[in-house]
DRENNUKE-362816 format. One record per residue (C-alpha): x negated, y negated, z; residue number from 1. Coordinates in nm, 2 decimals. Each point is the difference from the previous one (the first is absolute). Example, Ala and Ser with C-alpha at 12.3 -4.5 7.8 and 13.67 -1.06 7.14 Angstrom:
REM residues 2
px, py, pz, drenkol
-1.23, 0.45, 0.78, 1
-0.14, -0.34, -0.07, 2
//
This chain:
REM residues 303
px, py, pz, drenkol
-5.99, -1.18, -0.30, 1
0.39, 0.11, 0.04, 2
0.22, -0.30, -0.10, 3
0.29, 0.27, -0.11, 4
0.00, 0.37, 0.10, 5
-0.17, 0.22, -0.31, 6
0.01, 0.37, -0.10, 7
-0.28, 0.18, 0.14, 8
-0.16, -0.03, -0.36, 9
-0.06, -0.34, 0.02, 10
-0.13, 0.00, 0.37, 11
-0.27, 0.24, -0.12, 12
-0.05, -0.29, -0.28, 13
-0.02, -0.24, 0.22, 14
-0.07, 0.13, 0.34, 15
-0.36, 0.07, 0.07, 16
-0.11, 0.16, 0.29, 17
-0.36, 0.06, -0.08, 18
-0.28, -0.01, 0.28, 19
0.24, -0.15, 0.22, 20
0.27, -0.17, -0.28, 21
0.33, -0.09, -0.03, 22
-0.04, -0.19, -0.35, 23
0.31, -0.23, -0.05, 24
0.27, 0.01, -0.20, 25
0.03, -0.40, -0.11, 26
0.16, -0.08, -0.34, 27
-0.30, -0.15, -0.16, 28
0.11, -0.14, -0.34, 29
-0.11, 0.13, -0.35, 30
-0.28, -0.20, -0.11, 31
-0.04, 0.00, -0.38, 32
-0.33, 0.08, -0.16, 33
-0.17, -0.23, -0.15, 34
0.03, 0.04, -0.37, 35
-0.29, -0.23, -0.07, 36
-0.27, 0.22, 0.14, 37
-0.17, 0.24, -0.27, 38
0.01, 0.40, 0.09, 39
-0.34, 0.13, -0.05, 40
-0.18, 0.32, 0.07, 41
-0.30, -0.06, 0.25, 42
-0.34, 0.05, -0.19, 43
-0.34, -0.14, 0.10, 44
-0.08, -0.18, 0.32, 45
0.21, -0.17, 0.32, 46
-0.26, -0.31, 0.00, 47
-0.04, -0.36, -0.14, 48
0.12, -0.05, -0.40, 49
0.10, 0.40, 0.03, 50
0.24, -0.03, 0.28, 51
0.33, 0.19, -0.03, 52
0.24, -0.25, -0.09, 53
0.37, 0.03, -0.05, 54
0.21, 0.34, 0.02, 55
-0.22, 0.31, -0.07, 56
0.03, 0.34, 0.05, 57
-0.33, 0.17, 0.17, 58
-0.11, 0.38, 0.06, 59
-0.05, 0.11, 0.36, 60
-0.07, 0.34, 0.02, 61
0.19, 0.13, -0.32, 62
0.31, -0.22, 0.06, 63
0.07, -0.30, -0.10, 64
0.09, -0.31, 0.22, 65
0.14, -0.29, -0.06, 66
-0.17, -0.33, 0.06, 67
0.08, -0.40, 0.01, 68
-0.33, -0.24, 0.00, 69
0.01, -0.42, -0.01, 70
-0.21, -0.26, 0.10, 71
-0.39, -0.01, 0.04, 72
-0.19, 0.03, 0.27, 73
-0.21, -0.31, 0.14, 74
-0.22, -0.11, 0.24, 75
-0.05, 0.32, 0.15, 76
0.32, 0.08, 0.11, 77
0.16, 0.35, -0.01, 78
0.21, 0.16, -0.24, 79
0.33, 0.02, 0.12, 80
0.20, 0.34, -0.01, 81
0.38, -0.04, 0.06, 82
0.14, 0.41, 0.10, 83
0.41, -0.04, -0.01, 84
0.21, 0.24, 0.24, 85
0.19, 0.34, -0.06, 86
0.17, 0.02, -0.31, 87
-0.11, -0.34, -0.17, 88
-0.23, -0.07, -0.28, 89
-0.27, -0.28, -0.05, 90
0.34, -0.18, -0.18, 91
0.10, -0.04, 0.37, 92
-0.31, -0.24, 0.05, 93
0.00, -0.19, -0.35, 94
0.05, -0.30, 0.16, 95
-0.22, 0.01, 0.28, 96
-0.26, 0.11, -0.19, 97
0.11, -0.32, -0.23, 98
-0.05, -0.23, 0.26, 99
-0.35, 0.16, 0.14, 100
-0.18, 0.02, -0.32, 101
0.03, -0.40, -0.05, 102
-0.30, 0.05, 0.26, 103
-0.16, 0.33, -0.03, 104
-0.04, 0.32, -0.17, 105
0.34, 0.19, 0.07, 106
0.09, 0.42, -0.06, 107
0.28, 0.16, 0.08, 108
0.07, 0.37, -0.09, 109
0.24, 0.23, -0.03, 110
-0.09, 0.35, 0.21, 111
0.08, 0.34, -0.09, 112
0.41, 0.04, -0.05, 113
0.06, -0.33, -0.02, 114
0.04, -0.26, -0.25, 115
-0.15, 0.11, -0.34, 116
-0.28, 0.19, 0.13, 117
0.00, 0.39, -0.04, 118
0.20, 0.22, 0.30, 119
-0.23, 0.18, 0.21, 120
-0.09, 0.34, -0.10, 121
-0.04, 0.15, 0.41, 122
0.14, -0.15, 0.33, 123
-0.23, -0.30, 0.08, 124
-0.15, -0.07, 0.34, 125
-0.16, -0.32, 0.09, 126
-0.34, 0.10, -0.15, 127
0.10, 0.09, -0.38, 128
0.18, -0.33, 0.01, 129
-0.25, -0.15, 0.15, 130
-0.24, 0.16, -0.29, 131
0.24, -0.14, -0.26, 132
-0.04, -0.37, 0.19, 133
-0.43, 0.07, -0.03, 134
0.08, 0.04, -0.32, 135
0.22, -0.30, -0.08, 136
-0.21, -0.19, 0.19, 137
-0.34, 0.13, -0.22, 138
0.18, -0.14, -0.33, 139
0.14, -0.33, 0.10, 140
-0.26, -0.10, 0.25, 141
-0.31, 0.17, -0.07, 142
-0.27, -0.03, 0.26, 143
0.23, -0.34, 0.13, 144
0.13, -0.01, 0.35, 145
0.42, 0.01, 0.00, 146
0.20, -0.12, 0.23, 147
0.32, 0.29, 0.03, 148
0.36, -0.16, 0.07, 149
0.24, 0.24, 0.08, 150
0.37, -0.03, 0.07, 151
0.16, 0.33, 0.13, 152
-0.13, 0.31, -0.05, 153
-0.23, -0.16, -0.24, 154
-0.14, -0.18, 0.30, 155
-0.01, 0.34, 0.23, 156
-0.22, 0.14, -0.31, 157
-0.21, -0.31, 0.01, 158
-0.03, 0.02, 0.38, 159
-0.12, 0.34, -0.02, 160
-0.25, -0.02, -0.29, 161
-0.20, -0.35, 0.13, 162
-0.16, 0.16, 0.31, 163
-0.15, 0.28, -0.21, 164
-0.09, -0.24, -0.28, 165
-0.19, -0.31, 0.18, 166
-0.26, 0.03, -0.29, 167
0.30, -0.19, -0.21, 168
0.26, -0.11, 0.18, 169
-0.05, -0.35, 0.12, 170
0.34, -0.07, 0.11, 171
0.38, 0.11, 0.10, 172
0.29, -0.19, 0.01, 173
0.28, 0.22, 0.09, 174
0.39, -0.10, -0.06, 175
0.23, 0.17, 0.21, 176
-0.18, 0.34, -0.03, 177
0.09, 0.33, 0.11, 178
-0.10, 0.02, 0.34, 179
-0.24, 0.30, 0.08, 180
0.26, 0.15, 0.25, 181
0.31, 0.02, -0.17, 182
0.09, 0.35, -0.02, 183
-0.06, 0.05, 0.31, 184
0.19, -0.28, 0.13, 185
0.28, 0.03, -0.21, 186
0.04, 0.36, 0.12, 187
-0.01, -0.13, 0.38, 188
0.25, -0.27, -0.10, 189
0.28, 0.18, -0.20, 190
0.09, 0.31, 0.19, 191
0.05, 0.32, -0.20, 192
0.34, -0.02, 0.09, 193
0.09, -0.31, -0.18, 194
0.24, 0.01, -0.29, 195
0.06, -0.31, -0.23, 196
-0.24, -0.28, -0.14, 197
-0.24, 0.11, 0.26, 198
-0.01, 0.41, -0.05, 199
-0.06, -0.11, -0.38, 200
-0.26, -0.25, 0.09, 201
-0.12, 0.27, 0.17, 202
0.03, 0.28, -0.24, 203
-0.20, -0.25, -0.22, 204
-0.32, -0.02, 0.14, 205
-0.05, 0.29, 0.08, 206
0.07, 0.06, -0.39, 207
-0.24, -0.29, -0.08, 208
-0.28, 0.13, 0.23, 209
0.06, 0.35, -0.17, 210
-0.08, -0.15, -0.33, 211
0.35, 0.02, -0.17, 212
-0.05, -0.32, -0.18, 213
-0.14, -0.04, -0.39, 214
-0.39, -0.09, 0.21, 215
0.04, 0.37, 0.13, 216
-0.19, -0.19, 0.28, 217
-0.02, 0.23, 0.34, 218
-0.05, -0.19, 0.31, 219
-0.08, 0.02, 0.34, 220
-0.05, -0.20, 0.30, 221
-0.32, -0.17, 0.08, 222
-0.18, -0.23, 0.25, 223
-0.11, -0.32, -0.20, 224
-0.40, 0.05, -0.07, 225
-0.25, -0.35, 0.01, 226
-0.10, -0.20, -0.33, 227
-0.23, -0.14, 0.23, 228
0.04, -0.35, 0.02, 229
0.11, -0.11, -0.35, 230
0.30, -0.27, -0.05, 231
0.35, 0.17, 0.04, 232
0.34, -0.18, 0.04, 233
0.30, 0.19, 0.06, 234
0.35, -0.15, -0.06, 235
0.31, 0.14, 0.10, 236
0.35, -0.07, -0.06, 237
0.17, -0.28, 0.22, 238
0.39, 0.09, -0.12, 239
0.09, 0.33, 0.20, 240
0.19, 0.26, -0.25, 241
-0.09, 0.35, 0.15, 242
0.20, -0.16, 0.32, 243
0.30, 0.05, -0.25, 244
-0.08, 0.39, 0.05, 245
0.32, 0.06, 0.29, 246
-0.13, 0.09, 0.34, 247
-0.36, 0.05, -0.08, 248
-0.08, -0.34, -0.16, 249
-0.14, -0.18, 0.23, 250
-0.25, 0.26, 0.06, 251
-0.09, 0.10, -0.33, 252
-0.08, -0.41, -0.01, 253
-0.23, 0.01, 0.29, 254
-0.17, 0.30, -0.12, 255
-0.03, -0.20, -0.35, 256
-0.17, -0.27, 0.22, 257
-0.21, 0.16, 0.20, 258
-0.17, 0.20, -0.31, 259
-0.05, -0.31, -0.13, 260
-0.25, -0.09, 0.30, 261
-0.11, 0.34, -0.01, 262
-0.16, -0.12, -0.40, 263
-0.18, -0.29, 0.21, 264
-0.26, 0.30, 0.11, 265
-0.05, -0.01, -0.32, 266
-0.30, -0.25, 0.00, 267
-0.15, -0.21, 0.26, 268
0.08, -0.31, -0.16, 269
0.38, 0.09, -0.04, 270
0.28, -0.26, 0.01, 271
0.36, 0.07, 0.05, 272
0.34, -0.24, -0.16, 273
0.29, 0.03, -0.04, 274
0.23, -0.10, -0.30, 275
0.30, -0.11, 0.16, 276
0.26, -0.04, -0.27, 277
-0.11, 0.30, -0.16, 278
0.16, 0.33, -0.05, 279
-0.25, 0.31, -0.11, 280
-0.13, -0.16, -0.36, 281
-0.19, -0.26, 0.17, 282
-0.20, -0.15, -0.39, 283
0.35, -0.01, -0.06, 284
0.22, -0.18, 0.24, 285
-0.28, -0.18, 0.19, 286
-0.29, -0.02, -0.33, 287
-0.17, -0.29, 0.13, 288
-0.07, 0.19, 0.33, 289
-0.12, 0.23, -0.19, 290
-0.23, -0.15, -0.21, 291
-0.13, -0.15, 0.27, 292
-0.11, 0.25, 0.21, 293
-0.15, 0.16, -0.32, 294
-0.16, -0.33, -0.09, 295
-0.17, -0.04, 0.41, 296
-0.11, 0.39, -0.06, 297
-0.20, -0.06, -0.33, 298
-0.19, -0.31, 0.10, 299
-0.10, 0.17, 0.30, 300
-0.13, 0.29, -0.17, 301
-0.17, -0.22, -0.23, 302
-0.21, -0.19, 0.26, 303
//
């Protein structure tokens, strides 16, 4: 999250305090598009010979957002929805989603205000961007069952949206998500009084909770609501970079933690890791652990 101290601008980028967050601040490398992938605009339906494939550009409610599809789906399994964190685009996950659709049916998208996907007209709250996932989800998986893998905020939206969507969602894997707590935490943690990294780290989630970010997402706290008992594996990050945060590090690090059990409540068949030579961008310093976990998720959901 904070290997070098950053403006209060970039902690709002990459600082999420949503429903409990503290989203972190990791330099996760530029992944380059993948030139070979035709652009098209999404016409007809989600399913067999018609599925979404490639880059495509779909309508959700008068604005356009940008999608990714690869791979097919087999044997039952679950479409699998990649949802990248604050301030990154589907690019982000190119090469997880690479890797994942050499076995199943892949999506990744790009939400309001980020990537190449239109910037939100209103301030957002969980529900209109969980309307614009319903809709993603109609186009590229149709009446399928998806499997929603989240990293960051992307995997605090995805935490929110499963329990009130068990009709679809068959699945979570969550990696290194925003814990549902964080504001409220992160308040108790860094004092009003604090000046420095922390009174910006500070100043920061508040910000991000107030929606000053290009998602214009407003967030609150919130107790995490059942799935019931689908598959859900939550990974969080083994190398400790909020303890780089002076004085309140350590802290802020258990907080991180213990939100990450706190996502366990999640479902009743709910398993907890840990990627130990990994920083925040799990798919990218740790992949394997990550295609892993997504890997157990979907063939448990396809049983």
């Amino acid at each position: 999250m904070f290997h070098n101290v950053r403006p209060p601008a970039a902690l709002v980028l990459c600082c999420v305090a949503a429903a409990g967050v503290l989203a972190g601040c990791d330099e996760a490398p530029d992944p380059e598009q993948d030139a070979s992938r035709p652009s098209v605009t999404a016409t007809g339906s989600p399913a067999g010979d018609d599925a979404l494939t490639g880059t495509t550009t779909i309508d959700v409610g008068g604005r356009s957002v940008n999608v990714d599809c690869s791979g097919r789906a087999a044997g039952g399994r679950p479409v699998v929805v990649l949802m990248a964190g604050l301030g990154d685009g589907l690019d982000r996950v190119a090469d997880l989603q690479q890797i994942l659709g050499e076995k199943d049916r892949v999506c990744s998208y790009d939400r309001l205000g980020e990537g190449k996907s239109d910037q939100p007209a209103d301030p957002q709250s969980f529900e209109t961007t969980g309307d614009v996932l319903t809709g993603v989800l109609d186009r590229v998986a149709g009446e399928d069952p998806v499997v929603l893998v989240g990293h960051s905020l992307g995997g605090l939206i995805a935490a929110r949206y499963a329990p009130e969507h068990r009709d679809r969602v068959a699945g979570v894997v969550l990696l290194d998500a925003t814990p549902p707590t964080m504001l409220a935490d992160t308040t108790r943690i860094v004092p009003e009084s604090a000046t420095g990294q922390a009174a910006e780290l500070r100043a920061g989630a508040f910000a991000v909770y107030q929606g000053e970010t290009p998602e214009k997402l407003v967030m609150t706290d919130g107790e995490v609501r059942s799935a019931g008992d689908i598959p859900v594996e939550v990974v969080q990050h083994g190398q400790q970079y909020l303890a780089a945060v002076p004085e309140y590090g350590p802290a802020l690090e258990q907080a991180w933690s213990d939100g990450q059990r706190q996502w366990l409540a999640l479902s009743g068949h709910s398993r907890l890791s840990v990627a130990a030579d990994s920083g925040h961008y799990i798919y990218v310093d740790q992949p394997d652990v990550a295609v892993e976990a997504i890997q157990r998720v979907v063939a448990q959901a396809a049983q």
